[in-house]
VEXGU-404176 format. One record per residue (C-alpha): residue in three letters; y, z, x. Coordinates in steps of 0.25 Angstrom, whole numbers, padded with zeros to 4 digits, always signed. Layout:
BEGIN
ALAYZX ...
END
This chain:
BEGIN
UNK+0425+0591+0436 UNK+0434+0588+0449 UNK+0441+0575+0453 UNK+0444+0569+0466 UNK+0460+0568+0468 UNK+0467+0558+0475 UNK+0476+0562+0488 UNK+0489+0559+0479 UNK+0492+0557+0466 UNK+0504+0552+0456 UNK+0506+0561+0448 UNK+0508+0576+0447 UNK+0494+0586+0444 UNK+0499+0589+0431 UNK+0503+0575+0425 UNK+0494+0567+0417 UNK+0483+0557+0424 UNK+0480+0544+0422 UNK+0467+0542+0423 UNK+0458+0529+0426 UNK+0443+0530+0420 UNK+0434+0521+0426 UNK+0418+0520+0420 UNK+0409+0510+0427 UNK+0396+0504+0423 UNK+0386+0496+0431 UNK+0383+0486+0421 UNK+0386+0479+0409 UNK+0372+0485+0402 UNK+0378+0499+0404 UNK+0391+0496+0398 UNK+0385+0490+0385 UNK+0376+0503+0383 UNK+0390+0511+0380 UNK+0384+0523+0387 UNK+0388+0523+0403 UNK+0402+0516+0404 UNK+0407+0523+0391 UNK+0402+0538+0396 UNK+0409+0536+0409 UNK+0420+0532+0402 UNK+0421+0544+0393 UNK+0417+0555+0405 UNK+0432+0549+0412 UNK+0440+0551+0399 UNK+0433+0566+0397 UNK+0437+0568+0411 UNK+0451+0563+0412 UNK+0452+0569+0398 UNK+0448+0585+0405 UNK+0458+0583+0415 UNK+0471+0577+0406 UNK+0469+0563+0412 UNK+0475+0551+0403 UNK+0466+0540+0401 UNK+0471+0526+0400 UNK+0462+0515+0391 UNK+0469+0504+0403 UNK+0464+0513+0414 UNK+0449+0514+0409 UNK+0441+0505+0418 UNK+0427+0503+0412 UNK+0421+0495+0423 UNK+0405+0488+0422 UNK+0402+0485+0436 UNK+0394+0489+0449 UNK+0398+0502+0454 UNK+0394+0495+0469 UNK+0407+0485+0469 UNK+0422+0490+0470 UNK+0430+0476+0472 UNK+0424+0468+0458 UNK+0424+0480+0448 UNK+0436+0474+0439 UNK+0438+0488+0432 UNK+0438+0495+0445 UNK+0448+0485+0449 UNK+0458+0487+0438 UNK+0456+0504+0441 UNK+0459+0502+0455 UNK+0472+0493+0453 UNK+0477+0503+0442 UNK+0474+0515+0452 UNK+0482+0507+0463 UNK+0493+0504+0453 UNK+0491+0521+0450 UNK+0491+0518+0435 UNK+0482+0530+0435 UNK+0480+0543+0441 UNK+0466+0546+0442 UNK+0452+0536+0441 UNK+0441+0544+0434 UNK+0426+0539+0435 UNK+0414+0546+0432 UNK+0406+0545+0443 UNK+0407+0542+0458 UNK+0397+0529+0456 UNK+0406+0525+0444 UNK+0418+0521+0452 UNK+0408+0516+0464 UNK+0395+0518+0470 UNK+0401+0514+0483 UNK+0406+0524+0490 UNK+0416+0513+0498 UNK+0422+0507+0486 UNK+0422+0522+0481 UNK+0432+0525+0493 UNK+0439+0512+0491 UNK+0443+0516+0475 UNK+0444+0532+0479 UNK+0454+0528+0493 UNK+0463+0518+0484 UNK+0463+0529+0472 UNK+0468+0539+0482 UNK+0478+0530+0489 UNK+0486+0529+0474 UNK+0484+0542+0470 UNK+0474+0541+0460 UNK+0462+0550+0460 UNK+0449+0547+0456 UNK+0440+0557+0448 UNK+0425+0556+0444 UNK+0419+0561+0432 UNK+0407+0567+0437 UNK+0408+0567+0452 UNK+0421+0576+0454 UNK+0427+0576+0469 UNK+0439+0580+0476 UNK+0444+0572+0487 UNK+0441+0581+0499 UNK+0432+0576+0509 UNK+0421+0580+0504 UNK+0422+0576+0490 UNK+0426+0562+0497 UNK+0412+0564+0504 UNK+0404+0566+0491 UNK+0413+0554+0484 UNK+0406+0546+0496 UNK+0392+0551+0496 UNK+0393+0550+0480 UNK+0399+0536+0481 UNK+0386+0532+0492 UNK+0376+0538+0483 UNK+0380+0530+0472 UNK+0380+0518+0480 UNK+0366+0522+0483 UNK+0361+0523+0471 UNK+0366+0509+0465 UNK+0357+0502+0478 UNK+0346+0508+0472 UNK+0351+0506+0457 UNK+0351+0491+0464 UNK+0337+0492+0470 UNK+0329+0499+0459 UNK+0334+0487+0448 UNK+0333+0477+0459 UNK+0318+0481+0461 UNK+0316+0481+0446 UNK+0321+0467+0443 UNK+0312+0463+0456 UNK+0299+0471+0449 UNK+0302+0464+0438 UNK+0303+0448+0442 UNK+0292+0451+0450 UNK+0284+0454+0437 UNK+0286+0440+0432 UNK+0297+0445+0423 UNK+0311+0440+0420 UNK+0323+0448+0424 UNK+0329+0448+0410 UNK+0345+0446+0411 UNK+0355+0447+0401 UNK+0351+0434+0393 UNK+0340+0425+0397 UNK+0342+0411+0405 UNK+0349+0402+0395 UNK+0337+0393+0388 UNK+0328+0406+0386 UNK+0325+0419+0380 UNK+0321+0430+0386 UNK+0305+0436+0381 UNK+0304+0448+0372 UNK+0300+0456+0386 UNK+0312+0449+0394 UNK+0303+0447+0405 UNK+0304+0431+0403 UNK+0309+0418+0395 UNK+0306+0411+0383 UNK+0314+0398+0378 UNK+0326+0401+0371 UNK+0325+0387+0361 UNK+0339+0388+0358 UNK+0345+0388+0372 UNK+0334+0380+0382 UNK+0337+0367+0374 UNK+0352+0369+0380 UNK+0344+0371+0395 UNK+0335+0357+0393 UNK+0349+0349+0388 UNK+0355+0353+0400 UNK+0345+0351+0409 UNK+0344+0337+0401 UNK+0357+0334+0402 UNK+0358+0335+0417 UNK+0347+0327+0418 UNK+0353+0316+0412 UNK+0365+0316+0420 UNK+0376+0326+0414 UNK+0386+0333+0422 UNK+0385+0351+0421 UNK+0399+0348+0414 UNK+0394+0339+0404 UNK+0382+0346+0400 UNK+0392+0359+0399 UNK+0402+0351+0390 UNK+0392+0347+0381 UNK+0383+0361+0379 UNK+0399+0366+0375 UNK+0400+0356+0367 UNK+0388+0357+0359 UNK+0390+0372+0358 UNK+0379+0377+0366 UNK+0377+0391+0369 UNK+0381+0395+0382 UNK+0370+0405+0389 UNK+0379+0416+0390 UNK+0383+0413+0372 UNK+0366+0409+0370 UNK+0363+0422+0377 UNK+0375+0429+0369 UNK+0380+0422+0357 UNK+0386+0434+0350 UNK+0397+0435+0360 UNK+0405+0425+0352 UNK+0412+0413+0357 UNK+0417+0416+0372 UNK+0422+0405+0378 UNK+0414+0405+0389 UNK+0401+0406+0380 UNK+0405+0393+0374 UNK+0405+0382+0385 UNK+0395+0378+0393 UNK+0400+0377+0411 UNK+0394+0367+0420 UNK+0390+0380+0427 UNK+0382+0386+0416 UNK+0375+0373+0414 UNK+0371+0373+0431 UNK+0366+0385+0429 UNK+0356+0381+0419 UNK+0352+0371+0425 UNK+0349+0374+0439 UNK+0340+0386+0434 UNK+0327+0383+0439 UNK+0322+0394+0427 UNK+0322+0383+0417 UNK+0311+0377+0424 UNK+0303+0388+0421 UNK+0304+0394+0436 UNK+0307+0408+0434 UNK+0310+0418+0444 UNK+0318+0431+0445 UNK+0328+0437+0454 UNK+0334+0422+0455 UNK+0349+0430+0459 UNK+0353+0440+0465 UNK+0371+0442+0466 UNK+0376+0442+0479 UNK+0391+0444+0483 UNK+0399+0436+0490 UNK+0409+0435+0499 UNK+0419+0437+0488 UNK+0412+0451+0484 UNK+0408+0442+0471 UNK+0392+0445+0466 UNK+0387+0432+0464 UNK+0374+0429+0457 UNK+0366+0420+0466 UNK+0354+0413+0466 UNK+0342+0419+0476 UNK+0334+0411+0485 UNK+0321+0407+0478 UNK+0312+0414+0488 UNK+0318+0427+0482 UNK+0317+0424+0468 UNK+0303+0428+0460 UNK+0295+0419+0453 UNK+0291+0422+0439 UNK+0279+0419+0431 UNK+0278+0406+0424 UNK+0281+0406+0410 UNK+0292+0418+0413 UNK+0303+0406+0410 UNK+0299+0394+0401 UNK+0303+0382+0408 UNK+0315+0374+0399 UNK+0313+0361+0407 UNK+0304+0356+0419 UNK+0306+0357+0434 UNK+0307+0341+0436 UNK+0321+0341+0425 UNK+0326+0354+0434 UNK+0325+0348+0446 UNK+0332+0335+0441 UNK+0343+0343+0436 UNK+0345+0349+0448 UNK+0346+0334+0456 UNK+0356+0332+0445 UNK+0364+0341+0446 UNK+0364+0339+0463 UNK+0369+0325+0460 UNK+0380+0330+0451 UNK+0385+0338+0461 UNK+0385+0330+0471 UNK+0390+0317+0462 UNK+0402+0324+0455 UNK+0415+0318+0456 UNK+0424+0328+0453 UNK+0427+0331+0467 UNK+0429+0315+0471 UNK+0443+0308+0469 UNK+0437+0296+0469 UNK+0422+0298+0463 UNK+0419+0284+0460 UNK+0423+0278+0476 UNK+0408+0279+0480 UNK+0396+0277+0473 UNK+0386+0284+0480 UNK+0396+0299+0482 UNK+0389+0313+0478 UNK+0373+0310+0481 UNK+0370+0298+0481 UNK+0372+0293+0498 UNK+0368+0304+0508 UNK+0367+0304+0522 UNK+0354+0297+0527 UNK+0356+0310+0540 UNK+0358+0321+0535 UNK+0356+0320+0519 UNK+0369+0325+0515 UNK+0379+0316+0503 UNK+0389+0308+0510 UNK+0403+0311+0506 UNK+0413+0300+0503 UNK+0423+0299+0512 UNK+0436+0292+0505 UNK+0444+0282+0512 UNK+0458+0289+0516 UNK+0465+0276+0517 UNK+0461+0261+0511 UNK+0456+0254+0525 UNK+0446+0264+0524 UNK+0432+0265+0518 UNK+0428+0276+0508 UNK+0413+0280+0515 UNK+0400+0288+0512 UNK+0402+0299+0523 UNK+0391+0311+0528 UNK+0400+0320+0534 UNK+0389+0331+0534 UNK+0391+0331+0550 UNK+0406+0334+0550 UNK+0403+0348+0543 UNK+0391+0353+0549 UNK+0389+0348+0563 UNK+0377+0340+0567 UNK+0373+0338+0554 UNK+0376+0325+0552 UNK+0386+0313+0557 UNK+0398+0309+0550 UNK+0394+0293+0545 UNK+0396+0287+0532 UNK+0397+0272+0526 UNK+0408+0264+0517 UNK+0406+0268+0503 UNK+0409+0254+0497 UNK+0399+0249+0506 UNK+0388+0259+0503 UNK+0391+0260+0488 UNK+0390+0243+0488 UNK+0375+0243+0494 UNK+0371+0255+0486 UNK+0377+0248+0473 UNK+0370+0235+0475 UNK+0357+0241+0478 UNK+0356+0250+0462 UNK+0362+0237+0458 UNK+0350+0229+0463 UNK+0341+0239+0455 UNK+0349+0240+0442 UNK+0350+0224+0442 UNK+0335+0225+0443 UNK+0329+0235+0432 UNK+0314+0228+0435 UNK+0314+0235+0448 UNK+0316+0247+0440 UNK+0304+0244+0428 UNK+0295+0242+0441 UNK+0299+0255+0447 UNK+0296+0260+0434 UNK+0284+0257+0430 UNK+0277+0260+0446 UNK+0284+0275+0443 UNK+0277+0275+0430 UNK+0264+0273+0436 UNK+0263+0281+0448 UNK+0266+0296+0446 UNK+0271+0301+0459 UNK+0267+0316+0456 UNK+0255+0314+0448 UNK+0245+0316+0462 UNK+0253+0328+0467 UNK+0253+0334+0453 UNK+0239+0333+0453 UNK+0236+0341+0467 UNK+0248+0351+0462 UNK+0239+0354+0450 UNK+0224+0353+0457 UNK+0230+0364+0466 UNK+0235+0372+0456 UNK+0221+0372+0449 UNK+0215+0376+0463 UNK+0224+0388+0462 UNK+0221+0392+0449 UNK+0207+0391+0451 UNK+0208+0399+0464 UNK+0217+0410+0457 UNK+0206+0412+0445 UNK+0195+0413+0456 UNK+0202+0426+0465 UNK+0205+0431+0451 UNK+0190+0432+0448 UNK+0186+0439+0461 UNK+0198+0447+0461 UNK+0189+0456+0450 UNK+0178+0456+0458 UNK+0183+0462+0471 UNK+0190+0474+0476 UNK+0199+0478+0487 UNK+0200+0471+0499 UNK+0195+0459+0493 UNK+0203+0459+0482 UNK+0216+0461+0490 UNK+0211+0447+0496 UNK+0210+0439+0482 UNK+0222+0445+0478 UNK+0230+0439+0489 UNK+0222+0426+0489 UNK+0228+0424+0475 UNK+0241+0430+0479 UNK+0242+0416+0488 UNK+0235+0406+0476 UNK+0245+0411+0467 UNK+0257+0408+0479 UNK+0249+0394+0479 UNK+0249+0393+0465 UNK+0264+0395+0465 UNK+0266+0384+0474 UNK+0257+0373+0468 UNK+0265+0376+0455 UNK+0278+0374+0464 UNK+0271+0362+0468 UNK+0268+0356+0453 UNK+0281+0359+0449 UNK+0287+0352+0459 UNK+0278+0341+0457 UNK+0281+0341+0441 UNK+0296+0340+0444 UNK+0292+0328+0453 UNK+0285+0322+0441 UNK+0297+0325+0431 UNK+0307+0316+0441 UNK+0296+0307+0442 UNK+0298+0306+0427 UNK+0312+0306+0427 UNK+0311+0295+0436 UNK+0303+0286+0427 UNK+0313+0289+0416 UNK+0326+0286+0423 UNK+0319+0273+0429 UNK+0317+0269+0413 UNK+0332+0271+0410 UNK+0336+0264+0422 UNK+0329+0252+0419 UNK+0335+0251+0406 UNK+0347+0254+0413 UNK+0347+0244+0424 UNK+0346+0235+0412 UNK+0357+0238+0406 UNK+0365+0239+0417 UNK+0360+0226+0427 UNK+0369+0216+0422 UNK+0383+0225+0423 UNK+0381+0232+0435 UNK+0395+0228+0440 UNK+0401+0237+0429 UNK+0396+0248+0432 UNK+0405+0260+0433 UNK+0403+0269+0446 UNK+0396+0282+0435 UNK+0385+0271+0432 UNK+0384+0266+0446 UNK+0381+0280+0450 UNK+0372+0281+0437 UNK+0364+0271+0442 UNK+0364+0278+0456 UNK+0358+0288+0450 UNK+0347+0281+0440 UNK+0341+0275+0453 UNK+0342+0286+0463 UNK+0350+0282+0472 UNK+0350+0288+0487 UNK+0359+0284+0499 UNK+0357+0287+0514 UNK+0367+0284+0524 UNK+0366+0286+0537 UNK+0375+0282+0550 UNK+0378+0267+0554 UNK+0366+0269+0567 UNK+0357+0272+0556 UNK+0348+0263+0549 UNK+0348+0261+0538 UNK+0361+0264+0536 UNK+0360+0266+0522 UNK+0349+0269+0513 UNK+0348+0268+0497 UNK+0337+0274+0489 UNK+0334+0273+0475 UNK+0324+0275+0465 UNK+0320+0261+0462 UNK+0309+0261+0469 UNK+0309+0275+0472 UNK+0302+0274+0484 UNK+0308+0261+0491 UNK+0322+0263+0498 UNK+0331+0254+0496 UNK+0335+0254+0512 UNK+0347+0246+0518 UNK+0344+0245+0533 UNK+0355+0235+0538 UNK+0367+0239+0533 UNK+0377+0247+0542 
END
């Protein structure tokens, strides 16, 4: 076997080289087999062995990454600095695509190898460094970097083949809450973990922060997904506490919901060369059957959950100096023009007011105009009009019962289903003829229930979104119950009050604010949900 020596080196032909050995796997699956990484590994030490190299554990860089990247190979990395710092003398891979399937990055590393002396040797590919044999390096380098596109393509079209065959693509542990089938082709309910996914859910509903639902699942001991998935790993830290991020990204998986699809990500790099895995748009994910992912909670508590977390967002205080200097900051007033929050713009000295302000104009131009009103004027009417309400809880038993009488979703429910019936009926029909005809004709049912079966998918988008109409409706009639009681409780010391159940009370009645410039009119408007379908509109105030 030849090698490819450097233009210079550091040492004399006879002394003794130091070599660097450098085995790379594409994946962690290969390195667990024990096979690839390990036989790499002992081909370089037979080789530096044959030619009297010395063999240093410290410069043995065993590296589990993409051949395809040069810049976020870590073992690579420390090779490269040990090479510029010439603590060795040689680098020895065994083959081409080993080192990389690029043939630029392969330049890059063989350039700076030869600009410090160090020479770089492969296994089975052996080279010299005439023109030539840079040639081969390149075409070699090329060809390598050819065939991991199509490695790339063939698994791609496979993974593609099999979503579109209403199976799961089976990762390394299924979704936290579930299991995978005996076939891995889809879900079934893991009873020890999808209770943890309905208390979060649960929990959100009910008000709590992501921090405070993360504090308690620690402090209850609940198993992470990463220590659910493996718990023989033994107690790494970062298996035993629960992140606000981890519980976000439970509970904004539509999956739950029973919605399954595959391909939902696809990693992209950004700016920063960084692969980052990120959500695709929905029109390129695939739907999968029903019944591929049992649902853990209903449409109408996802879609609740999701508002919730919106308001939390846009409610926290964490960012605000003085949180607690307007009542109707993070949500609750927006601009009556353009629909965005208004900000609150703090007094900069005391003969000043502190005012609700869009300012959506003066950062993208001719969106809006820059307007706004006095806070303490604002908050005052706002105030005095959930006051009026909580003071008088029979406005909110009437409301009540006329929401318990008329069901808003019950007609359209009814035409969602009828329809869906129609279809069904329809579907079983062509699927009788289909038998009884041949070619052309059966070319032309077959596309006609092509389009019922796209119907049919849409009216079940329909009844679904209908049903989680229904759920809120639900949740209405509830939360109405306990604000009842509430206002009760509450009526006769509404002046105590501290600003958390001010804004507790905001929320109970649903409050909404417009505002919109001082030529407008109304100037103001304040929704709520008692009545829910009557305004409570201020027309004269400027």
């Amino acid at each position: 076997m030849g090698a490819m020596k450097s233009k210079r080196g550091t040492q004399a032909e006879s002394a003794v080289k130091r070599a660097a050995l450098y085995p790379r796997v594409s994946s962690k699956g290969q390195e667990e087999e024990g096979t690839s990484l390990g036989t790499q590994e002992q081909r370089c030490r037979e080789y530096a062995a044959q030619r009297g190299y010395v063999v240093d554990e410290e410069h043995v860089y065993r590296e589990v990454h993409t051949g395809t990247e040069l810049w976020e190979r870590p073992q690579l990395a420390k090779m490269r600095e040990a090479v510029r710092r010439r603590d060795v003398d040689v680098v020895v891979a065994f083959a081409i695509d080993r080192l990389s399937r690029d043939p630029v990055h392969m330049g890059v590393i063989i350039t700076e190898a030869d600009h410090a002396g160090v020479a770089v040797e492969f296994v089975s590919e052996p080279l010299d460094n005439s023109p030539e044999g840079q040639l081969i390096r390149f075409v070699r380098g090329y060809a390598a970097k050819v065939e991991h596109e199509k490695i790339r393509e063939r698994s791609m079209r496979g993974r593609r083949a099999r979503v579109v065959s209403g199976k799961l693509l089976p990762g390394a542990r299924p979704l936290y809450g579930y299991r995978f089938t005996a076939d891995r082709a889809a879900y079934e309910v893991d009873e020890s973990t999808a209770p943890i996914v309905r208390r979060m859910f649960a929990a959100v509903a009910a008000g709590q922060t992501l921090r405070a639902i993360a504090a308690s699942l620690t402090a209850d001991g609940v198993p992470t997904p990463m220590r659910a998935a493996r718990p023989t790993d033994g107690a790494a830290s970062s298996n035993l506490y629960w992140f606000p991020s981890s519980v976000r990204w439970v509970l904004t998986n539509p999956t739950y919901t029973g919605q399954a699809s595959g391909l939902r990500f696809v990693r992209s790099k950004g700016a920063n060369g960084v692969k980052t895995l990120m959500l695709r748009p929905v029109q390129e994910q695939i739907a999968l059957p029903d019944g591929t992912v049992p649902p853990l909670i209903d449409v109408g508590l996802f879609q609740a959950v999701q508002e919730r977390l919106r308001l939390n967002r846009e409610r926290a205080s964490r960012n605000n100096r003085q949180p607690e200097e307007a009542l109707l900051r993070g949500g609750y007033i927006r601009c009556g023009h353009c629909e965005y929050v208004m900000q609150v713009l703090r007094a900069a000295t005391p003969a000043q007011n502190t005012v609700y302000r869009c300012s959506r104009g003066a950062k993208v131009r001719g969106a809006c105009s820059v307007h706004g009103m006095s806070v303490h004027l604002l908050d005052a009417v706002v105030w005095g009009k959930v006051a009026h309400i909580l003071t008088n809880p029979d406005v909110i038993a009437t409301e009540l019962r006329r929401m318990q009488r008329d069901d808003p979703t019950e007609q359209d429910l009814d035409a969602a289903e009828r329809a869906l019936t129609d279809v069904a009926r329809r579907q079983r029909n062509l699927v009788a003829n289909l038998e009884l005809v041949e070619g052309e004709a059966a070319g032309l049912l077959v596309g006609q229930l092509n389009a019922l079966t796209a119907q049919r998918k849409r009216l079940e988008e329909e009844r679904a979104a209908v049903l989680a109409r229904r759920g809120q409706w639900a949740t209405a009639l509830e939360r109405l119950g306990d604000i009842e009681a509430w206002c009760r409780t509450v009526a006769t010391n509404l002046a105590t009050l501290t600003y958390a159940e001010k804004r507790l009370a905001l929320d109970a009645l649903g409050v909404a604010v417009k505002l919109w410039r001082s030529d407008h009119t109304p100037r103001y408007e304040v929704r709520a949900s008692i009545p829910l379908d009557v305004p409570v509109v201020n027309k004269s105030a400027r």
